[in-house]
KEMAR-170862 format. One line per field, with one value per residue (C-alpha): x, y, z; residue in three letters. Coordinates in Angstrom, 3 decimals, padded with zeros to 6 digits. Each point is the difference from the previous one (the first is absolute). Layout:
residues N
east X:... .
north Y:... .
up Z:... .
res ala:... .
END
This chain:
residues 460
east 011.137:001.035:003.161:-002.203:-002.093:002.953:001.890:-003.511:-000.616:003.560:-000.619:-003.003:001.431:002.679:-003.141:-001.748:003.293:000.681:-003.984:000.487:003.229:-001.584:-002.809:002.484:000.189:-002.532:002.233:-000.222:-003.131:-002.368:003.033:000.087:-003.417:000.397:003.001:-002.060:-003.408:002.108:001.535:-003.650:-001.377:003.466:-000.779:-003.596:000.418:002.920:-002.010:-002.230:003.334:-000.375:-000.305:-002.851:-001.877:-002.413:-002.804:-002.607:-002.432:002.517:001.578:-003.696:000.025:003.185:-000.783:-003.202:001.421:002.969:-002.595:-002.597:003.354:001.581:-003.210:-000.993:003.644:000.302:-003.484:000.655:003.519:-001.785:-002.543:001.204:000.298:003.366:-001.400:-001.079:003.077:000.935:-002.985:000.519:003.617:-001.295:-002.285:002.068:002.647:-002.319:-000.798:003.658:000.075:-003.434:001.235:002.731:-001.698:-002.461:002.510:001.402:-003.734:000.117:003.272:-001.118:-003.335:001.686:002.971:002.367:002.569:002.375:002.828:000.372:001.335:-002.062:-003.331:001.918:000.056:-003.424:-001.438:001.785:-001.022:-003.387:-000.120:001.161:-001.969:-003.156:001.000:000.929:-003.385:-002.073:001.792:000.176:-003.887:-000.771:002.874:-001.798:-003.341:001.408:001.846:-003.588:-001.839:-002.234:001.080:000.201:000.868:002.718:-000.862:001.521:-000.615:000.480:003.237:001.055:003.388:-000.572:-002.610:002.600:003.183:-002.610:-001.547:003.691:001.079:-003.094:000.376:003.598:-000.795:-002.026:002.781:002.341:-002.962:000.262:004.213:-000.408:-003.083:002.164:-003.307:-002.977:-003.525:-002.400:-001.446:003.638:000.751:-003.112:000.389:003.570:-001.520:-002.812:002.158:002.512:-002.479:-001.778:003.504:000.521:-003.214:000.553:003.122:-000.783:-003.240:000.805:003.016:-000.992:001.398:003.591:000.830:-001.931:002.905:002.355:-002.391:-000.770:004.222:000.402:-003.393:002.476:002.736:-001.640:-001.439:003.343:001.030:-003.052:000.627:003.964:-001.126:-002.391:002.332:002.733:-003.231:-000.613:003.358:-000.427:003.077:-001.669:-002.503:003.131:001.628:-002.955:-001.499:003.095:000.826:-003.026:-000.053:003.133:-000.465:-004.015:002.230:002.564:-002.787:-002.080:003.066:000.858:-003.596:-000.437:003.293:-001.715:-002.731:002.501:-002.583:001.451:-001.823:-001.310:-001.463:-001.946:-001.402:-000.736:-000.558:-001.589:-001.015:-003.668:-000.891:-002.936:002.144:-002.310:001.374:-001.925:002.873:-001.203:003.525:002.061:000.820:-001.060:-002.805:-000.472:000.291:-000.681:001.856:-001.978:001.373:001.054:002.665:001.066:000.994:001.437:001.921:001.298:000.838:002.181:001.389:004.051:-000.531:-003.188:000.198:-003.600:-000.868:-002.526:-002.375:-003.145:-002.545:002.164:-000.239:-004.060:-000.003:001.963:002.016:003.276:-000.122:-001.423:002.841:002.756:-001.432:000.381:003.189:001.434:-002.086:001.628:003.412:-000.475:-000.122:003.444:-001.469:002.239:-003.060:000.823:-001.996:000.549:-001.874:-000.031:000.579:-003.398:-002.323:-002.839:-001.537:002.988:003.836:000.420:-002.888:000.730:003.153:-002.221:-002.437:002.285:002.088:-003.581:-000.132:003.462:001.930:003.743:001.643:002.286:-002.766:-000.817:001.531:-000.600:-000.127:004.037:000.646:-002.693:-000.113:002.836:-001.726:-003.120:001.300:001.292:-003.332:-002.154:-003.095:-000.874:-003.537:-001.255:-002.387:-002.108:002.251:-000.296:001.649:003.362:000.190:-001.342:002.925:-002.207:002.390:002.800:-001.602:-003.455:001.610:-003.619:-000.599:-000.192:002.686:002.200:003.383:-000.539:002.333:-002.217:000.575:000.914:-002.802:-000.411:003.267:-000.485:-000.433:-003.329:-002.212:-003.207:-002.246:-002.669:-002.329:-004.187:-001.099:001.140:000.156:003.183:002.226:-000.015:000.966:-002.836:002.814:-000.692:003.043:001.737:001.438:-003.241:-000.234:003.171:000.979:001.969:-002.860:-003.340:-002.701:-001.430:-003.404:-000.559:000.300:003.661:-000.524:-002.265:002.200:002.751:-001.341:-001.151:003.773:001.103:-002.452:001.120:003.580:-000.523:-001.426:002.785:001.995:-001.676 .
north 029.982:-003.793:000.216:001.402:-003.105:-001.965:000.899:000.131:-003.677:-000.716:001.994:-002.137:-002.674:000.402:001.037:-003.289:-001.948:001.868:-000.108:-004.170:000.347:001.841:-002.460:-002.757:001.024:000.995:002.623:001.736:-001.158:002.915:002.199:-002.520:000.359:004.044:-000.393:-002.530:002.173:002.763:-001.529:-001.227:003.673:001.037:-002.515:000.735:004.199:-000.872:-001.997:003.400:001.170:-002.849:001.710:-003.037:002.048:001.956:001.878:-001.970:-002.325:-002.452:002.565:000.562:-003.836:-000.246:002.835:-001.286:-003.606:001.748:001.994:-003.290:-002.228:002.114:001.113:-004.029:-001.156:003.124:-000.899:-003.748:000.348:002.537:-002.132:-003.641:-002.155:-001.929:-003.133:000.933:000.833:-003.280:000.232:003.502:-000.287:-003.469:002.278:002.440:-002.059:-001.329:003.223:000.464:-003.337:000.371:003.737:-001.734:-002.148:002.760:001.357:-002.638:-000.809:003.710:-000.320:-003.191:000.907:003.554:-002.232:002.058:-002.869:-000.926:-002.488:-003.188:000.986:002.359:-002.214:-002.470:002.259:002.212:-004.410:-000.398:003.026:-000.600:-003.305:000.420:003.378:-002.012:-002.303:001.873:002.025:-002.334:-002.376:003.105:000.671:-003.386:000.406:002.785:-001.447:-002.752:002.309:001.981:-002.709:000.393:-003.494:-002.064:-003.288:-001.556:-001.025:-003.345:-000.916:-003.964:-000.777:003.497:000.254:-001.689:002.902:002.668:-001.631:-000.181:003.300:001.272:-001.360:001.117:003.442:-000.083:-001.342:002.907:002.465:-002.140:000.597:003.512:000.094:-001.672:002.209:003.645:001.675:-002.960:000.279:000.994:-002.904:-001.450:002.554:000.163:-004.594:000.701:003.127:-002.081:-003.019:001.611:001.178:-003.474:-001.246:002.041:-000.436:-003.694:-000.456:002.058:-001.338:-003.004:001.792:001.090:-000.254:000.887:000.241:003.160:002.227:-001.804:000.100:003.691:000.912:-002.216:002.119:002.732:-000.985:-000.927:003.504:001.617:-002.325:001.028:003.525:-000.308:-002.264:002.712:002.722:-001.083:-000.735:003.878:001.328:001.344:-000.417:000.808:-002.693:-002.550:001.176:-000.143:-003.475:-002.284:001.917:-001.332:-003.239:-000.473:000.915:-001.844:-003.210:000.056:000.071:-002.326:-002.687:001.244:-000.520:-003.191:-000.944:000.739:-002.101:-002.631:-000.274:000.462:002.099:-002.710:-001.504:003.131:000.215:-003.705:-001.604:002.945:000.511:000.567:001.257:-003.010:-002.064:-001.659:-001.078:-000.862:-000.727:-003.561:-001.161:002.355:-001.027:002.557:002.130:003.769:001.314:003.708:002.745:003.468:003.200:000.037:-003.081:001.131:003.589:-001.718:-002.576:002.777:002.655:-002.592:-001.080:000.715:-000.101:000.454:-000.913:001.223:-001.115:002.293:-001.585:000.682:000.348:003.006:001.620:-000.716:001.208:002.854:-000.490:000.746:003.166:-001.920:-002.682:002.299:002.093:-003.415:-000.735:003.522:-000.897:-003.215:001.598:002.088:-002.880:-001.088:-002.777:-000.726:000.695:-000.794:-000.660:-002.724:-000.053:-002.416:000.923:-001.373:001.351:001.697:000.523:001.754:000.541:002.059:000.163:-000.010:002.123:002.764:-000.425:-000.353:003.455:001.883:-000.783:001.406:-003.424:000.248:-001.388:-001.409:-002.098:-001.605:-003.180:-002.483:-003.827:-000.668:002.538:-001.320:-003.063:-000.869:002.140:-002.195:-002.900:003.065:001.717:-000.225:001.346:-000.044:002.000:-001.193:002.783:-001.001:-002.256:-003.247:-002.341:001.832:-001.582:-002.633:-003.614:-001.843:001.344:-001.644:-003.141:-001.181:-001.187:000.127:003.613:002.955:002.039:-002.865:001.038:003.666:001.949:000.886:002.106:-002.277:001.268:-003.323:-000.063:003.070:-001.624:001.679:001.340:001.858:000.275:002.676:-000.917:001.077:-003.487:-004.030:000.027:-000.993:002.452:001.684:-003.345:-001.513:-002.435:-001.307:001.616:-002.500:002.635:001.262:-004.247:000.507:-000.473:003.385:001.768:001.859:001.982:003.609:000.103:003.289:002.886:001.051:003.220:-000.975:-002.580:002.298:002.709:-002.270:-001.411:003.506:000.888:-002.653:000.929:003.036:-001.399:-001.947:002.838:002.993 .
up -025.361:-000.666:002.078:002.766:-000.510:000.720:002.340:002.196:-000.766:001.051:003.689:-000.108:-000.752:002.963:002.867:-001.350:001.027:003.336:000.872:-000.536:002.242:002.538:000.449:000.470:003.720:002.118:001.624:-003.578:-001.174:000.379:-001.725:-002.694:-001.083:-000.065:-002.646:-002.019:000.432:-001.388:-002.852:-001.037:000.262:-001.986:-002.725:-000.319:-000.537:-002.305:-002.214:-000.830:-001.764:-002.306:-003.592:-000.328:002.551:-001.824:001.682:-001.301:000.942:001.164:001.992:001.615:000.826:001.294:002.307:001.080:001.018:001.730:002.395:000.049:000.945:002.207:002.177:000.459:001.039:002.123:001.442:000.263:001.476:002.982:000.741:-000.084:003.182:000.642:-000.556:-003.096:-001.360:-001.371:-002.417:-000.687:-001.279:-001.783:-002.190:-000.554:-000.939:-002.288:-001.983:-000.596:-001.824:-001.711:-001.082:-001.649:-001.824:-001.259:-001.124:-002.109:-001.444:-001.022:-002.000:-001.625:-001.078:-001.986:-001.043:001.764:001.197:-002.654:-000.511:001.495:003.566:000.858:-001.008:002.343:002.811:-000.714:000.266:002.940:001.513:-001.060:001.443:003.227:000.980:-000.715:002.093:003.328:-001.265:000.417:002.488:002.322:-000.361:001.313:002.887:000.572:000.143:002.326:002.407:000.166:000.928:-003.339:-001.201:003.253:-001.643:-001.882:-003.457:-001.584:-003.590:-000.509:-001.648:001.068:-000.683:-003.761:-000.853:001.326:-002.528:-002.940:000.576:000.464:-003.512:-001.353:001.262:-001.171:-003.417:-000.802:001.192:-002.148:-002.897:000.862:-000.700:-002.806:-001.827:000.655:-000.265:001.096:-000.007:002.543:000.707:001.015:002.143:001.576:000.775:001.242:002.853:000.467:000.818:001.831:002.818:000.322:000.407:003.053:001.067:-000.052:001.523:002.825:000.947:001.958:001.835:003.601:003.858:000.306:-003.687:-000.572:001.105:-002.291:-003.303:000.932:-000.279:-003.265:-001.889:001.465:-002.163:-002.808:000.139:-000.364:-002.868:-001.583:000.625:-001.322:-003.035:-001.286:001.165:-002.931:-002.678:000.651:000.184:003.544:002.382:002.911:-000.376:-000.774:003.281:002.055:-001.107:-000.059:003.739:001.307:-001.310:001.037:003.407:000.056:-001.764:003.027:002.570:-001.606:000.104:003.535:001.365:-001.687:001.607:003.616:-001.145:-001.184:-002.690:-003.758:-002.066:-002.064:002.774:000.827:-003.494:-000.613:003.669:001.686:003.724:-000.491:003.362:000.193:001.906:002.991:003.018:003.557:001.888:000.546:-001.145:002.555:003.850:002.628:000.667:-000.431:003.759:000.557:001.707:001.392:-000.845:003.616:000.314:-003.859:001.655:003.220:-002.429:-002.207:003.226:001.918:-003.024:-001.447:-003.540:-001.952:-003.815:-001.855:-003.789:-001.296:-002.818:-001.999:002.989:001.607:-003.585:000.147:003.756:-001.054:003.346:-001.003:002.217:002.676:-000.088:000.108:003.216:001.740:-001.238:001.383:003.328:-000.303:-000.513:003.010:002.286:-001.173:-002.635:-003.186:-002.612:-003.598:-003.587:-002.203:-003.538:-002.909:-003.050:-000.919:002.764:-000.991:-003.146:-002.185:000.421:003.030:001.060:003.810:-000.458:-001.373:003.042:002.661:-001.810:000.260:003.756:000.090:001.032:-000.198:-002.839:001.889:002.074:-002.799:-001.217:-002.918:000.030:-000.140:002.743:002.539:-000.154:001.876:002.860:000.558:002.314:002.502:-000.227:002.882:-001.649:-004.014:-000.424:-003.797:-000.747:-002.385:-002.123:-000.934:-002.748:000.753:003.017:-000.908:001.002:-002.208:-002.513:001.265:000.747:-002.428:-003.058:-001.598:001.150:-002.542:001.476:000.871:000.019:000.226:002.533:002.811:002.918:003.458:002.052:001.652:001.003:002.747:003.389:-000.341:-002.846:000.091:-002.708:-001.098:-002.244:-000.518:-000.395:-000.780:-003.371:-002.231:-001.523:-003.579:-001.120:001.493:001.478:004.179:001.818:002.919:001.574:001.549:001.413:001.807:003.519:-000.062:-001.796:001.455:-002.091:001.108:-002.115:-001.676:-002.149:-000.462:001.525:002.893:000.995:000.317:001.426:003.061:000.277:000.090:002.744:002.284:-000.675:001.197:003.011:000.801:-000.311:002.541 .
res unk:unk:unk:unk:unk:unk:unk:unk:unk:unk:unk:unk:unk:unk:unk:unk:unk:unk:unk:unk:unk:unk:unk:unk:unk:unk:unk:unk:unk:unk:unk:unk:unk:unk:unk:unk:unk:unk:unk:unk:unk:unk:unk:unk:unk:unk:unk:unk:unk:unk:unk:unk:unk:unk:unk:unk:unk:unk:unk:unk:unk:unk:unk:unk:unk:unk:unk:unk:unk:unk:unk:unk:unk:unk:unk:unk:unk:unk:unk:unk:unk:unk:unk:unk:unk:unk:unk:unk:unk:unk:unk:unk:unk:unk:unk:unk:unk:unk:unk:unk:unk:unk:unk:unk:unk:unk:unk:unk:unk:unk:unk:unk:unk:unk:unk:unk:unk:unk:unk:unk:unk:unk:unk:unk:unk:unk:unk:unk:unk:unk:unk:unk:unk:unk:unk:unk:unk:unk:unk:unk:unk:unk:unk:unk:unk:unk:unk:unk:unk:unk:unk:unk:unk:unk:unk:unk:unk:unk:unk:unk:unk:unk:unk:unk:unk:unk:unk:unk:unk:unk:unk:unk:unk:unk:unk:unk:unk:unk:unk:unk:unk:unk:unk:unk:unk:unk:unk:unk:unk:unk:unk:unk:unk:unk:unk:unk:unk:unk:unk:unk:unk:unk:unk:unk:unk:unk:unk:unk:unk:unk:unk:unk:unk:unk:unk:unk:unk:unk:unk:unk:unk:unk:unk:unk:unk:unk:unk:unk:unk:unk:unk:unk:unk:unk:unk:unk:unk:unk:unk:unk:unk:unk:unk:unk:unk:unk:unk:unk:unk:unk:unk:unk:unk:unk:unk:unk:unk:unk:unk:unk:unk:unk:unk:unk:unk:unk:unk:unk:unk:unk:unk:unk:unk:unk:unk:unk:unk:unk:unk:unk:unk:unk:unk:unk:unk:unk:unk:unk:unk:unk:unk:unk:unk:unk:unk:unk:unk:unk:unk:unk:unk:unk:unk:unk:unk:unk:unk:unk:unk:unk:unk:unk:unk:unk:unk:unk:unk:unk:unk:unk:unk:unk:unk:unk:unk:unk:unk:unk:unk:unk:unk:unk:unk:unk:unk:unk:unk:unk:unk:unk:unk:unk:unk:unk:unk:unk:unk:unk:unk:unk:unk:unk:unk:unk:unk:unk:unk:unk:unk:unk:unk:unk:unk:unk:unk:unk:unk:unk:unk:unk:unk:unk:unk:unk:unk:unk:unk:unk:unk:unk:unk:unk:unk:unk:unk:unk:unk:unk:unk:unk:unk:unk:unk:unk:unk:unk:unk:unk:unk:unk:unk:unk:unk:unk:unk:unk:unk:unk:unk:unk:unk:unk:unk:unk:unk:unk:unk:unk:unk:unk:unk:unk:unk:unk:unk:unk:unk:unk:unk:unk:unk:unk:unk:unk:unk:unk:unk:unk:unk:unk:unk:unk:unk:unk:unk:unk:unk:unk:unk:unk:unk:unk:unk:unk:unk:unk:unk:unk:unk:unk .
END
């Protein structure tokens, strides 16, 4: 029976790998997520052949949470909107962390973990699945809209290094004791999930997407770290793949951003940013859905950057039938997305893949960008602070220095957007002041559906 065990973890251990290849392209993304959903199922029924498996009341309990888990992610994953997705894979990125650390309480509090490396790791472990636990709950709670504010504690960044060397000290307590007492495990949980709590509180605007992939990582660390403290190779595998791969696009994001990681942490983008537009040249002049169509029609090349307010609109499907109507009338139509836009990593890719866009119409930032100044028309649906030149040009702004998308470079650019406010940032955008720009007021979807009708127009 053990080498059955075995050589199942190792075919899990393989589907985990090609699931996380698969979902490194969306061309192979929806297979990717069958091998890895297969592997899981593989590595759950194997673990019944565990001679620990007893049918007992443990066995009961495990049975009951499989059937109480599985029905609520099965019921959760049917019935969540797109633009809830963001928080959705937030919290459940969360669990994975906090389930880590659970576990690592559990081992600590029957003495389980001996010798020196494997208290390291089971502290480590412990430690960091707290901490994407709880930091994930209130990225959740932001994302929701149940905590609408930024919170800043004076002298922030002191309390987060003390509280970290606290935290740490009582891990390091933990090492040291072999087999320590309740009450020190108990400070070091405790600690651990204010730290995350803490840290993540004043973070907001366009960091979110970047803190969400780093609790990612530090979820498979936690995974691998308690993986070795229980002698599971599957576990091992699984973890350090995934925190690999969240660690990569962490770096890679925060390299869009041109924001280090430290600077995320420690000098956050709260999202409470205020900005009038007293200080920008221009006025906001608007366009009706009829020019917009006629500007678009008679146009050569058509670039459009999807954001946030498509994803609330849920006009993805809308966009696309006026890109193909577009398309008809001999216009070049192509999409350019940030690595940034929207409220988690590929957020728009998945959107624009569900209204059954072409891969190849897609482009990132380093493709595109090149393309602007030959663009007659770039629609901005819905997006904001990635188009934002303020980057390029406010020294004192937030996201100065981040790679942006040229937008205002197009000779023309239309915007949609429900109302006047600032972006996610809460940052004034000057391209909405320019000469080159006009505004169509609205609802992602309403907007586009009146372009569409007047293209049609134009075209019987």
């Amino acid at each position: 029976m053990k080498w059955v065990i075995e050589v199942s973890y190792f075919v899990v251990a393989v589907l985990f790998i090609l699931g996380l290849k698969g979902m490194s392209s969306p061309v192979s993304a929806r297979k990717g997520i069958l091998w890895a959903g297969a592997g899981m199922a593989l590595a759950t029924l194997v673990t019944f052949l565990s001679p620990e498996i007893k049918i007992s009341i443990n066995l009961v309990l495990i049975l009951v949470a499989l059937v109480l888990g599985g029905s609520a992610a099965w019921w959760s994953g049917k019935v969540v909107k797109m633009t809830d997705m963001p928080q959705m894979v937030a919290i459940y990125n969360g669990m994975g962390g906090g389930a880590a650390a659970a576990i690592a309480a559990l081992e600590f509090a029957r003495g389980n973990v001996h010798g020196t490396v494997a208290l390291i790791l089971a502290s480590l472990g412990a430690l960091i699945g707290s901490v994407s636990f709880s930091g994930s709950v209130i990225a959740w709670a932001k994302l929701q809209g149940v905590m609408k504010k930024a919170h800043r504690l004076p002298a922030q960044n002191i309390v987060n290094i003390v509280l970290a060397l606290v935290t740490v000290g009582f891990g390091a307590a933990i090492v040291v004791a072999g087999t320590p007492e309740p009450c020190t495990i108990i400070a070091f949980f405790v600690l651990s999930l204010v730290l995350g709590t803490i840290i993540t509180l004043p973070i907001g605007g366009a960091d979110m997407p970047v803190v969400i992939s780093l609790f990612n990582a530090f979820t498979g660390l936690a995974v691998g770290f308690e993986g070795y403290v229980l002698d599971k190779p599957v576990l091992i595998i699984a973890g350090i793949v995934v925190g690999a791969a969240g660690t990569l696009l962490t770096q890679l994001m925060a390299k869009a951003m041109n924001r280090p990681i430290t600077n995320i942490l420690f000098q956050p983008i709260s999202g409470e940013a205020k900005g009038d537009g007293s200080a920008i040249e221009g006025s906001l002049k608007e366009v009706s859905g009829l020019d917009a169509a006629s500007m678009m029609r008679y146009a050569q090349k058509v670039i459009i950057i999807p954001g946030y307010g498509m994803a609330v609109a849920g006009a993805q499907h809308k966009v696309w039938e006026m890109a193909q109507l577009l398309e008809k009338e001999g216009v070049e139509v192509k999409f350019a997305i940030h690595p940034v836009a929207g409220r988690m990593p590929g957020h728009m890719n998945v959107l624009l893949a569900e209204a059954g866009v072409p891969y190849d119409k897609i482009f990132d930032l380093e493709e595109i960008n090149s393309e602007f100044p030959l663009a007659d028309v770039a629609l901005v649906i819905g997006a904001n602070d990635v188009v934002n030149p303020v980057a390029r040009t406010d020294k004192s702004s937030p996201i100065y220095g981040m790679p942006i998308l040229d937008a205002d470079k197009a000779q023309n650019v239309i915007v949609i957007k429900r109302g006047k406010g600032a972006g996610y940032s809460g940052i004034e955008n000057a391209l909405f002041y320019g000469e080159n720009c006009r505004m169509l007021y609205g609802s992602a979807q309403q907007a586009v559906a009146d372009v569409i009708t007047h293209v049609k127009s134009f075209a019987s």
